[in-house]
C-alpha positions as CSV (number, residue, x, y, z in Angstrom):
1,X,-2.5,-78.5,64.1
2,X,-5.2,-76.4,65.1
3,X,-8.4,-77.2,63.9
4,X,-10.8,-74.4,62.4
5,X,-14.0,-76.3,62.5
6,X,-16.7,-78.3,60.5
7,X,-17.9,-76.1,57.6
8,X,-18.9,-78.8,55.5
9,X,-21.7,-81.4,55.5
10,X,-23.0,-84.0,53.0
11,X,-25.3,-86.8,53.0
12,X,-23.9,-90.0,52.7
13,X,-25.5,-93.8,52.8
14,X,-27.7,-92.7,55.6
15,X,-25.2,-90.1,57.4
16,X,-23.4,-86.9,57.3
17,X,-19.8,-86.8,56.0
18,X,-18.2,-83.5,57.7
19,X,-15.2,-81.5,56.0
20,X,-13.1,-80.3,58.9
21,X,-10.9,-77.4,57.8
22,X,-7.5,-77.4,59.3
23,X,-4.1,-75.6,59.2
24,X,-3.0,-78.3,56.9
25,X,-6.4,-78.4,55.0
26,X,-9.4,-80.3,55.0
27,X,-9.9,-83.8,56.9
28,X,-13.5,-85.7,56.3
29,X,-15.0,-87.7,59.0
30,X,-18.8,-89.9,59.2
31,X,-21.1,-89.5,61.4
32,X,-23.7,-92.7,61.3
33,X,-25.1,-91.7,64.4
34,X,-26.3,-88.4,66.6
35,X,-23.8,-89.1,69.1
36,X,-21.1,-89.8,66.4
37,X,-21.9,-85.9,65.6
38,X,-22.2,-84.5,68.7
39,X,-18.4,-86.3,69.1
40,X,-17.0,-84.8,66.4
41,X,-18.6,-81.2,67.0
42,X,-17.0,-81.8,70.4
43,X,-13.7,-82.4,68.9
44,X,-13.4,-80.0,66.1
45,X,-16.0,-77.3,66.5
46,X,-18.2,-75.6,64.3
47,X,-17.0,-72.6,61.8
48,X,-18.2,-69.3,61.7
49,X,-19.9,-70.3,58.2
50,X,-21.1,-73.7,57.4
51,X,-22.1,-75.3,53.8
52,X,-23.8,-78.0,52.8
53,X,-23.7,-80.3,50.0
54,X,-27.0,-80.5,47.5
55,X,-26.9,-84.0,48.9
56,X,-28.4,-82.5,51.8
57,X,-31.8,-81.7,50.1
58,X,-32.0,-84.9,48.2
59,X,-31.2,-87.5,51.3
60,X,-33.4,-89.8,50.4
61,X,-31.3,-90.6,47.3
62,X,-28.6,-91.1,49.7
63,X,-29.6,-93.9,52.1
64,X,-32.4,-91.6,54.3
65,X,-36.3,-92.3,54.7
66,X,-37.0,-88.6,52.8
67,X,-35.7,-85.5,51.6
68,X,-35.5,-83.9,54.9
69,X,-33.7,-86.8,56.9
70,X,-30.2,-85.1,56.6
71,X,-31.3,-81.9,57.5
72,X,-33.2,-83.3,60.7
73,X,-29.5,-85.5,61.7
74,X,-27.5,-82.6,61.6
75,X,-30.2,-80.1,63.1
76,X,-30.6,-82.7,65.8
77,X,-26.6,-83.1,66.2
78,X,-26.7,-78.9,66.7
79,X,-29.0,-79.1,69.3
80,X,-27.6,-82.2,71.4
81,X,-23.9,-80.3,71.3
């Protein structure tokens, strides 16, 4: 099954769900951590277009100490891979 990347992100309890697109459709994993990210980034890769959930601009209302936390996690992830 070839994978053809993440190209979804949400904030969830204080990480990042990703929607992995495959042949056979979409997979979700978690991220609770940077390195879980960077993992998963290694495993699947990233697509050509990524989107985010509106999750991501309200993070704080989904475990994170602000607005921005979400953002930062998967920026950080980006840079780390």
């Amino acid at each position: 099954m070839e994978n053809l990347g993440i190209n979804y992100v949400a904030a969830d309890e204080g990480g990042l769900i990703f929607g992995i697109g495959t042949e056979a459709g979409t997979i979700n994993r978690r991220a609770d951590t940077i390195a879980d990210g960077v993992e998963f980034i290694k495993k699947y890769g990233v697509a050509e277009a990524v989107y985010g959930s509106s999750s991501m601009d309200f993070a704080a209302e989904e475990g994170f100490a602000d607005d921005d936390g979400a953002m930062n996690m998967w920026n950080r992830i980006l840079e780390a891979s």
